[in-house]
N, C-alpha and C positions, 0 to 999 in steps of 0.2 A: 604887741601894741595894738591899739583898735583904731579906727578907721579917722577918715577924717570929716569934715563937717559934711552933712548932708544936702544933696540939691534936690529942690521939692519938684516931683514928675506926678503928674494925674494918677489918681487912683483908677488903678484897672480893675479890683474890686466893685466897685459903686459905679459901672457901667451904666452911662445913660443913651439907654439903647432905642432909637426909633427907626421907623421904614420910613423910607424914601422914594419917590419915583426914579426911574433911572437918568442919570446924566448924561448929557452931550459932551463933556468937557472934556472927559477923560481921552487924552492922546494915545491916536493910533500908532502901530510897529508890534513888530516882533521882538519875545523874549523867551528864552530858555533860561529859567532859574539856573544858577550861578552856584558852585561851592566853593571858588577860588575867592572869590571876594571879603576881604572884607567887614567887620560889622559897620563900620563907617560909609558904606559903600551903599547898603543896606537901603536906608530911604527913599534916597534919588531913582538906583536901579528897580525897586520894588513898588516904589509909589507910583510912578510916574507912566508907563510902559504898560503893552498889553497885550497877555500870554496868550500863545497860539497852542504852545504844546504844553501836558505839565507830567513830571515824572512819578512814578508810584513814592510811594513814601516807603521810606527807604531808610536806613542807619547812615549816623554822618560820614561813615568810612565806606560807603559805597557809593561808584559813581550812579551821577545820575542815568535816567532814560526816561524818553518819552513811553506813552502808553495811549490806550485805546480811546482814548478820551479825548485825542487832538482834536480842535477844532479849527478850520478856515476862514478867518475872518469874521466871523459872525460873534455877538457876544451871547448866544444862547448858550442857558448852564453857568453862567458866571457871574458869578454877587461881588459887587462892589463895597467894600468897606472905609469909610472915611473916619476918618483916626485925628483926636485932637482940637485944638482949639482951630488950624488950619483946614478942616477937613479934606486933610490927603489923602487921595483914593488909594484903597490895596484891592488888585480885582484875584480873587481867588476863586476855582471851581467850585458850584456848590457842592456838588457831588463828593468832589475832597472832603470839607468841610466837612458833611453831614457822615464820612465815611470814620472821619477821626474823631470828632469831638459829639456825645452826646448831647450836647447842649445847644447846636448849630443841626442834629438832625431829629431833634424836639419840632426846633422853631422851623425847618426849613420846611418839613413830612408830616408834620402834626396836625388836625384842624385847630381854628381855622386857618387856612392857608391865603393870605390876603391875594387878590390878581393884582399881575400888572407891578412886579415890584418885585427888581433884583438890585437892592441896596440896603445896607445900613450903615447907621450912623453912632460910633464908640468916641461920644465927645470927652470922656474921662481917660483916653486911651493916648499914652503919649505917641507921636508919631512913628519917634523911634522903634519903641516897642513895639507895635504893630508891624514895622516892616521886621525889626526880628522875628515875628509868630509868622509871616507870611516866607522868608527864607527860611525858617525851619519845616514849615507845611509840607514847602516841595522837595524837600530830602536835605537842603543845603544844609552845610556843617558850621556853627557856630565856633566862635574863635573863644569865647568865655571872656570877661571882663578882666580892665587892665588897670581901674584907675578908679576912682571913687564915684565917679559921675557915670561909668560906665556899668559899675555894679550894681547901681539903682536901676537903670537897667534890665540889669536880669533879677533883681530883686520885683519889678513889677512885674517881668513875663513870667515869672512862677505864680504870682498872682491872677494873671490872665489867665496860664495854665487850669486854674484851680476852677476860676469862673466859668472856662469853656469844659470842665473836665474830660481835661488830658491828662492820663500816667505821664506818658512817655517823657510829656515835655514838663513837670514839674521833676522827673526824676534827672532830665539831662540838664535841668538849669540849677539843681542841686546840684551834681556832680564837680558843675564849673564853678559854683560858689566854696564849696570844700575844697576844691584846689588851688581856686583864688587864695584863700586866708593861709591855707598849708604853705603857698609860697611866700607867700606876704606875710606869714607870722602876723597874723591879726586874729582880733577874735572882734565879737559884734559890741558893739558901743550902746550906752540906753540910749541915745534916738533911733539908733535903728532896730532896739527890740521893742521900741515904743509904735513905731514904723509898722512892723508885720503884726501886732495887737493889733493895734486899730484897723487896721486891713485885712483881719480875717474872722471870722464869726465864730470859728470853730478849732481846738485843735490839729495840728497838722503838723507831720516833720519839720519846715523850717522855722517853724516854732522853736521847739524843743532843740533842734542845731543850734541855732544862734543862742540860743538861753544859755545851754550847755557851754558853749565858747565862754558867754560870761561870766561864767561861773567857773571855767578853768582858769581864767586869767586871776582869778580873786584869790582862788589857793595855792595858784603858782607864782605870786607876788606878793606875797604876806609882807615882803618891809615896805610897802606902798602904803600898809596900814586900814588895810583892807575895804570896806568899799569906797568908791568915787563919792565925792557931795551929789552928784548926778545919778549914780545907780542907787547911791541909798535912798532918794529922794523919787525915782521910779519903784522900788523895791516897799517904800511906806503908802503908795499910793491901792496896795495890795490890788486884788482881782488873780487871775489865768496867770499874768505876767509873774509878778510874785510867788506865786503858788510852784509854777513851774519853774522858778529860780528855785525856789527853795528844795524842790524834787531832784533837779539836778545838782544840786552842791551834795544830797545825801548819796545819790547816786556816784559821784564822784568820788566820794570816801569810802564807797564798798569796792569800787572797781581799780583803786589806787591811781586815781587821779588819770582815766584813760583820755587822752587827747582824742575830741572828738571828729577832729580836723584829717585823721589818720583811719585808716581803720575800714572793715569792710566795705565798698561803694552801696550795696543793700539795704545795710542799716537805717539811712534816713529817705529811702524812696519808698513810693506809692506803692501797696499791693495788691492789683484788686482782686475780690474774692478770694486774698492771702495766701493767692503764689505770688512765690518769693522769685526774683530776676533770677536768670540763668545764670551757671555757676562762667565764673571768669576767671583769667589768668590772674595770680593774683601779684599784684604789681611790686614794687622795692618797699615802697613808703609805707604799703600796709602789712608789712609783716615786721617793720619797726617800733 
């Protein structure tokens, strides 16, 4: 079955990004990033609140710990990020930042380096998502999405992922999106392959995942009579989208219809400079 109607979250793609001076606003206290929590939990704790220590970055399965970077009170080394039509602050080290994401240690280490200015501003960046990229930063272990509003979700922070480029975290929000649908017996619907077109400029795995999905559901349902009035009416609109439906239905007839849903966790992650993830135990469902 495919998904159900979509709820529209700012594009984290088309980031509209400015510097800012720093603010008074943001409330004082102590926080040690959290992995017990949560994605619901996620905003309030990560928006709001202001880190003293922050943990190496770390795999979701390991606990946290602080490291050499604590700081006392002071907010030096700490970029403020304000997320949204609300502008909620996510205060994150920049150090982290510039350490993970090339894209953040361009802007942070690059000339020119403007003074006097440890803030920006991601007005396209829903709040949510932002406090998920700011609990996955500090090592915290995401829960993966449960419900339709919540997939969007992580359908935007694989988007973010791609803007800040990060492996890691386009690979781990893939992950949770294949096991989403593998439990949920769903594949992706045309607004949502309509959704990641428009929101990416260039080929990418969860391009080619969600296509694939739609295209298994087409030959695995022949008395439905084969396309939706909605996917043939995405599919006539041709471009990237079409193209790679069309790639993936041929592909599908040589590999005898492989569920894409199942199957090495490897195949639709990042690889940069094309090493492949480390080999893993391989689970029940992929050798199904």
């Amino acid at each position: 079955m495919s998904e159900h109607s979509n709820l529209a979250v700012p594009n984290p793609n088309r980031l509209d990004v400015t510097r800012s001076s720093s603010s008074s606003s943001i409330n004082q206290g102590r926080r040690t990033p959290g992995h017990n929590l949560t994605d619901a939990d996620v905003v309030d704790r990560f928006g709001n609140e202001t880190a003293r220590e922050h943990p190496h970055r770390a795999s979701s399965n390991q606990e946290l710990r602080s490291d050499s970077r604590a700081f006392s009170g002071s907010d030096e080394g700490v970029l403020t990020l304000f997320a949204g039509v609300t502008s909620k602050p996510y205060r994150i080290h920049s150090d982290l930042l510039a350490e993970t994401s090339p894209y953040f240690a361009k802007l942070l280490t690059g000339p020119p380096i403007p003074p006097n200015r440890d803030s920006l501003t991601f007005a396209d960046v829903d709040e949510r998502v932002m406090g998920l990229f700011t609990r996955w930063i500090y090592g915290g272990k995401l829960s993966g999405p449960t419900d339709y509003q919540s997939f969007q979700h992580y359908i935007c922070l694989y988007l973010l992922g791609r803007r800040f480029q990060i492996s890691p975290l386009q690979n781990d929000i893939m992950d949770h999106v294949r096991a989403y649908y593998r439990q949920q017996a769903m594949t992706a619907p045309p607004y949502r392959l309509e959704y990641i077109y428009e929101n990416t400029l260039e080929p990418c795995p969860m391009r080619i995942f969600l296509t694939t999905t739609a295209a298994y559901r087409v030959l695995c349902e022949p008395a439905k009579g084969g396309l939706s009035e909605a996917m043939a009416a995405v599919v006539a609109r041709g471009g990237d989208l079409a193209v790679d439906f069309v790639n993936a239905m041929a592909e599908l007839h040589w590999n005898g219809v492989e569920d894409a849903r199942k199957g090495d966790a490897c195949r639709f992650h990042v690889h940069e400079d094309g090493v492949k993830c480390m080999h893993h135990r391989t689970e029940a469902w992929e050798a199904t």
